[in-house]
C-alpha positions as YAML, in Angstrom:
chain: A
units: angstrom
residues:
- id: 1
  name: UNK
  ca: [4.48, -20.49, 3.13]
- id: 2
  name: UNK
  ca: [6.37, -21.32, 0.22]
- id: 3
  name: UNK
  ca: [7.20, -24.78, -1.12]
- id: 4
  name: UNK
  ca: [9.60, -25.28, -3.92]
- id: 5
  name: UNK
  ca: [8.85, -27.86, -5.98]
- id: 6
  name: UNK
  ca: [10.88, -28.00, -9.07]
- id: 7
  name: UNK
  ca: [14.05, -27.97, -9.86]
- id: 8
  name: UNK
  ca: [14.28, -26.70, -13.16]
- id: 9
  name: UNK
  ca: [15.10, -23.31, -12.15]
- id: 10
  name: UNK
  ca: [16.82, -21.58, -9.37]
- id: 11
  name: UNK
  ca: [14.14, -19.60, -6.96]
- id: 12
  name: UNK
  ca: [15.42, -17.49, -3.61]
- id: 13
  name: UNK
  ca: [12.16, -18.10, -1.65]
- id: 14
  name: UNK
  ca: [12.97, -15.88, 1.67]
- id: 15
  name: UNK
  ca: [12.78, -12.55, -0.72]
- id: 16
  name: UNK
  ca: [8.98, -13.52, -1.84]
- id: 17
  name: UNK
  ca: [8.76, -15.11, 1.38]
- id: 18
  name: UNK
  ca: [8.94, -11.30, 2.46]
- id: 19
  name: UNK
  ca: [6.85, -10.02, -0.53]
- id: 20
  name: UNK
  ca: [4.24, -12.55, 0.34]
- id: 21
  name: UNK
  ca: [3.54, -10.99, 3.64]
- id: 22
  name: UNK
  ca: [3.92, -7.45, 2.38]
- id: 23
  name: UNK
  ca: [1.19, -8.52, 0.22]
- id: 24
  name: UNK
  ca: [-1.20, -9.98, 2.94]
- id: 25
  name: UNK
  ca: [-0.34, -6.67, 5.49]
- id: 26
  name: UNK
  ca: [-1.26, -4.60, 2.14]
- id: 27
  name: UNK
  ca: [-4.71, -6.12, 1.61]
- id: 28
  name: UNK
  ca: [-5.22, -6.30, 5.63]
- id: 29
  name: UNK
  ca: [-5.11, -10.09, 5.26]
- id: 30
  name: UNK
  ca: [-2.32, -11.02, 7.94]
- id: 31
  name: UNK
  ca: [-4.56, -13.70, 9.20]
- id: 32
  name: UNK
  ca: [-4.52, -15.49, 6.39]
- id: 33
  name: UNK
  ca: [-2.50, -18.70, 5.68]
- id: 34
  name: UNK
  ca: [-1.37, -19.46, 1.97]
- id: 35
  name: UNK
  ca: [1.01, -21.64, 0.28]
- id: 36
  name: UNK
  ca: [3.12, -20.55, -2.95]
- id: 37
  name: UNK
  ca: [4.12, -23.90, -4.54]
- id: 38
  name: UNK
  ca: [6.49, -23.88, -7.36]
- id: 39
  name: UNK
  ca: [6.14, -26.33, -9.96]
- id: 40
  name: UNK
  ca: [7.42, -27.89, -13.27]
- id: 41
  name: UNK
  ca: [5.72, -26.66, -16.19]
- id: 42
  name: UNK
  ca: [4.58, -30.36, -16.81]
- id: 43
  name: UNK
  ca: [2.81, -30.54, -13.39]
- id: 44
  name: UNK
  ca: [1.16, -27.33, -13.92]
- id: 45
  name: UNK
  ca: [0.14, -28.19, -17.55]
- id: 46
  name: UNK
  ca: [-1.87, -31.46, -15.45]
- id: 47
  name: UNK
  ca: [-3.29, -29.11, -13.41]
- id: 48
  name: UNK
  ca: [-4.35, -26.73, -15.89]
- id: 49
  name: UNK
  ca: [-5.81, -29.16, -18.33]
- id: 50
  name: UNK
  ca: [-7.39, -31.11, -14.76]
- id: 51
  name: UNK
  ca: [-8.65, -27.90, -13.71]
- id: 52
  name: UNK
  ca: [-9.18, -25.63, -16.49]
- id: 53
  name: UNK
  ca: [-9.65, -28.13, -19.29]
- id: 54
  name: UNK
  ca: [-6.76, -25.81, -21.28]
- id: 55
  name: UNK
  ca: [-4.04, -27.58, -22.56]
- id: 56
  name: UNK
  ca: [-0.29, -26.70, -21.71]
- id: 57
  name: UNK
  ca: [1.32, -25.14, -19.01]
- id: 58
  name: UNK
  ca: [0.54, -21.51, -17.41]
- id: 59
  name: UNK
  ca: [2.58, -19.16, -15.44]
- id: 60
  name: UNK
  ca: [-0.19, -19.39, -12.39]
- id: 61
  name: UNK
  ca: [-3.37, -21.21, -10.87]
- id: 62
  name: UNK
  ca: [-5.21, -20.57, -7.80]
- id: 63
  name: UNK
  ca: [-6.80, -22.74, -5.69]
- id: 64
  name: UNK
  ca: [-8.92, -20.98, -2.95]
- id: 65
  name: UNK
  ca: [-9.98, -22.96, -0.39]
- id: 66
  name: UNK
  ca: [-13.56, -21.83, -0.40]
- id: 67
  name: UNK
  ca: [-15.68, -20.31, -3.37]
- id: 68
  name: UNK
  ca: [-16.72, -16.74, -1.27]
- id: 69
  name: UNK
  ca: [-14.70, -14.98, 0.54]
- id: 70
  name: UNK
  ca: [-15.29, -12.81, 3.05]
- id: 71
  name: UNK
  ca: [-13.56, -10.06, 1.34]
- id: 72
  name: UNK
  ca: [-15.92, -9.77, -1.52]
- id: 73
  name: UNK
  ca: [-18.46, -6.73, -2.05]
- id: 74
  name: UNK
  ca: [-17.52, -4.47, 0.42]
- id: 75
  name: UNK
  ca: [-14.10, -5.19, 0.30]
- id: 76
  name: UNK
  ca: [-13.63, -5.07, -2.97]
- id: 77
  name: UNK
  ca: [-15.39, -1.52, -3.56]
- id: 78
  name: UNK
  ca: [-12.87, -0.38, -0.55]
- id: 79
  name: UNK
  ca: [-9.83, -1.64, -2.57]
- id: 80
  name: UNK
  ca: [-11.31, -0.69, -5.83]
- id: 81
  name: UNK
  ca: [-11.61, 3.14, -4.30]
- id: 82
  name: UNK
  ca: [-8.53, 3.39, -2.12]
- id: 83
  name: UNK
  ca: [-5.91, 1.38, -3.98]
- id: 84
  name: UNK
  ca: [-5.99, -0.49, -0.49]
- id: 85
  name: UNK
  ca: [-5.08, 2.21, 1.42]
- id: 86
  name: UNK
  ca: [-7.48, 2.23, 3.54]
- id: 87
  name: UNK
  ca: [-8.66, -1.70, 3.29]
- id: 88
  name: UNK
  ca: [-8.68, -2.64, 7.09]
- id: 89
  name: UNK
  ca: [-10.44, 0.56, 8.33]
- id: 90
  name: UNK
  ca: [-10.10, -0.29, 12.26]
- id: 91
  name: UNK
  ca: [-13.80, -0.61, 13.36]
- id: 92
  name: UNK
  ca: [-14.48, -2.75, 9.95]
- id: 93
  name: UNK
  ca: [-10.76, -4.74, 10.69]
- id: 94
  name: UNK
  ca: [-11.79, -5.40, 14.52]
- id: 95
  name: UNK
  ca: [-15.23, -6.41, 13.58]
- id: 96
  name: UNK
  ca: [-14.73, -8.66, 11.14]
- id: 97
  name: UNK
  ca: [-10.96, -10.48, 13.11]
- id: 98
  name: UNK
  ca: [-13.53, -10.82, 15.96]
- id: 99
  name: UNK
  ca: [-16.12, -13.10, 13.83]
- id: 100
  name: UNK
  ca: [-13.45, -15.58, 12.10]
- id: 101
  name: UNK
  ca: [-11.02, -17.66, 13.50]
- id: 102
  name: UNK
  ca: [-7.68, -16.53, 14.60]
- id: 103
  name: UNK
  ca: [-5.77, -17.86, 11.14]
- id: 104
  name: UNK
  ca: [-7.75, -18.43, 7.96]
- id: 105
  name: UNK
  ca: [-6.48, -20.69, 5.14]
- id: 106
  name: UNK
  ca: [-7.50, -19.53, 2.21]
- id: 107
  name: UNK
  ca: [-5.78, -21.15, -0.41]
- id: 108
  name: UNK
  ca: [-2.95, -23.01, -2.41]
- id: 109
  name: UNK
  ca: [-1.38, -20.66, -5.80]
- id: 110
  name: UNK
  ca: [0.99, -23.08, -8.23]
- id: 111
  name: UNK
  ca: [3.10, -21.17, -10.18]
- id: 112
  name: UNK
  ca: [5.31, -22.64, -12.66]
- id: 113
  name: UNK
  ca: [9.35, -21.12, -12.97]
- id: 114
  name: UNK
  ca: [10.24, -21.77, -16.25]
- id: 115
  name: UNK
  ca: [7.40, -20.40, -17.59]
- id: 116
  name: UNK
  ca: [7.59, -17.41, -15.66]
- id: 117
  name: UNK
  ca: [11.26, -17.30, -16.73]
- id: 118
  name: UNK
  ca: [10.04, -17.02, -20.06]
- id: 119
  name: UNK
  ca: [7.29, -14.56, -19.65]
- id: 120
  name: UNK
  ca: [9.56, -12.30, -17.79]
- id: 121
  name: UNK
  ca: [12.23, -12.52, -20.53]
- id: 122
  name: UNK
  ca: [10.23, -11.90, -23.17]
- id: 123
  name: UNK
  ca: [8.90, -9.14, -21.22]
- id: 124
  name: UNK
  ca: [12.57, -7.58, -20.10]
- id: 125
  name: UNK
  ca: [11.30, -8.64, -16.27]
- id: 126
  name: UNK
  ca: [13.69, -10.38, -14.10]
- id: 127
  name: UNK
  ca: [12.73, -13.46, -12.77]
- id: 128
  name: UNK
  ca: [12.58, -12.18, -9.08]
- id: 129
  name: UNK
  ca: [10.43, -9.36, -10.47]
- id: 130
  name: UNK
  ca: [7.41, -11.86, -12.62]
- id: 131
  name: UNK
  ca: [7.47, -14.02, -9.45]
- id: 132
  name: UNK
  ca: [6.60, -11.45, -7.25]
- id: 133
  name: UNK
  ca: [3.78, -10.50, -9.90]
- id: 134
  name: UNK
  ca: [2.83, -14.09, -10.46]
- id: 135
  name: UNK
  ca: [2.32, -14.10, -6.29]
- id: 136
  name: UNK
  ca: [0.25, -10.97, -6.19]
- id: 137
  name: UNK
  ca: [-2.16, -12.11, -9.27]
- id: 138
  name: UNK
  ca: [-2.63, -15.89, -7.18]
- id: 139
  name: UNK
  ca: [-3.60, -13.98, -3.93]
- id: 140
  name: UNK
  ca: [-6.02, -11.77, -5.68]
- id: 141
  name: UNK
  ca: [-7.53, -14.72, -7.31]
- id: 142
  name: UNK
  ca: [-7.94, -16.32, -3.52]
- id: 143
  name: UNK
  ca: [-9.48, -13.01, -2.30]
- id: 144
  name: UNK
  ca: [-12.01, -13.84, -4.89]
- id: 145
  name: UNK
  ca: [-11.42, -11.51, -8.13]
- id: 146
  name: UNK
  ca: [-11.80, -13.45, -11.64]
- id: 147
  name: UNK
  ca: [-10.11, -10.86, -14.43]
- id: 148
  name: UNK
  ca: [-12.08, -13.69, -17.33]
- id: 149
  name: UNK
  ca: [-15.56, -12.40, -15.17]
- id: 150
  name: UNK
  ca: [-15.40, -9.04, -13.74]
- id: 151
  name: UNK
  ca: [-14.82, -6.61, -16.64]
- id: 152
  name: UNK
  ca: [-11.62, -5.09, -15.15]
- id: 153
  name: UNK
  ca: [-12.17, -4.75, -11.79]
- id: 154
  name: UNK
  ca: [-9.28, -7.55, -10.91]
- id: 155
  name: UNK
  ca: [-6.86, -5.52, -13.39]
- id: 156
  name: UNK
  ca: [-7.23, -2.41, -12.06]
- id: 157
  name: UNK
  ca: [-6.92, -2.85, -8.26]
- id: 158
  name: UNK
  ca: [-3.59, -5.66, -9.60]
- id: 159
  name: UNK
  ca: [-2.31, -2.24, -11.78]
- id: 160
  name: UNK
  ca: [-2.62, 0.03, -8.37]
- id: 161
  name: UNK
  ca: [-1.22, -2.66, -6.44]
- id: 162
  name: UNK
  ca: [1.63, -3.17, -8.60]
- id: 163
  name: UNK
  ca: [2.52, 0.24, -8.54]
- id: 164
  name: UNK
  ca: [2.47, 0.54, -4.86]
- id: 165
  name: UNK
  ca: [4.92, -2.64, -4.81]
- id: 166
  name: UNK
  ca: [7.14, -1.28, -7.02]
- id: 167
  name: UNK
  ca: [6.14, -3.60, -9.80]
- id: 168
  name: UNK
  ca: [4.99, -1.54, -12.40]
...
C-alpha cells in the first residue's frame, strides 16, 4: 500500500504501486504487506533525528515490524548467489508459506519527495525513477539487510536488483 502524505510534490502512486509488487514477486515475498508513506521533508527530518538521532531530513527510513526476519541467512546467501533468481525455490517457498501466516506485515518505509526530487536531479534521475529506487532500498532494509553493518552485502544484491528492474 501506498499512502501519500505530502503535498509538496506531485507523486503518481499506481506506477510504484505496480513496482512495489514487482518488487515483492522478485524477492518471493508476495505475502507480505507493506506501506510506502510519502512524507514532507520536515516529518521525515522528526523521524530521522527520533529514530536515528541524525539531524535533517533523508530520502528514506525503514521501519520493519520485527528485528529478524525470516528471510535472513539462508535467504540472503540465495539472493546474494542468484541475483534472486532463484529466491523462492518451490520446496523451500512451500515449506516456509506453510509455517507463517497467510499475509505477513513486515513493515512501514517513509520516504520523503522533495528530497528525492533533489537527489534524483542532482543525479540526472527522474523523479519516477529515485522513487522506485528509494522503494527497493526500504524493502531491502525490511527483509533485514543494513548497508552501515554488512560490508556490502545490501549493495550488491540492491546493484543486481536494480539492474534487473531496469534501474541501473
Amino acid at each position: 500500500m501506498i499512502l501519500n502524505r505530502q503535498r509538496a510534490v506531485r507523486v503518481a502512486r499506481r506506477p510504484l504501486e505496480s513496482f512495489l509488487r514487482r518488487v515483492a514477486n522478485e524477492l518471493d515475498i508476495r505475502d507480505a504487506h507493506v506501506t510506502v508513506c510519502f512524507v514532507s521533508d520536515r516529518e521525515i527530518a522528526y523521524m530521522n533525528e527520533a529514530f536515528r538521532k541524525r539531524k535533517g531530513p533523508t530520502d528514506v527510513l525503514s521501519f520493519p515490524a520485527e528485528k529478524k526476519r525470516w528471510a535472513s541467512r539462508s535467504r540472503r546467501k540465495k539472493i546474494s548467489k542468484e541475483g534472486a533468481e532463484n529466491t523462492g525455490a518451490a520446496e523451500e517457498s512451500r515449506a516456509k508459506q506453510e509455517s507463517r501466516p497467510a499475509e505477513i506485515y513486515w513493515g512501514d518505509i517513509a520516504i520523503a519527495p522533495e528530497t528525492a526530487r533533489r537527489y534524483a536531479k542532482k543525479n540526472g534521475r527522474s523523479l519516477g525513477h529515485e522513487l522506485r529506487v528509494l522503494i527497493l532500498h526500504g524493502v531491502l532494509h525490511l527483509l533485514g539487510y543494513d548497508h552501515e553493518t554488512d560490508r556490502g552485502e545490501m549493495d550488491r544484491i540492491e546493484r543486481k536488483m536494480r539492474r534487473r528492474f531496469g534501474l541501473s
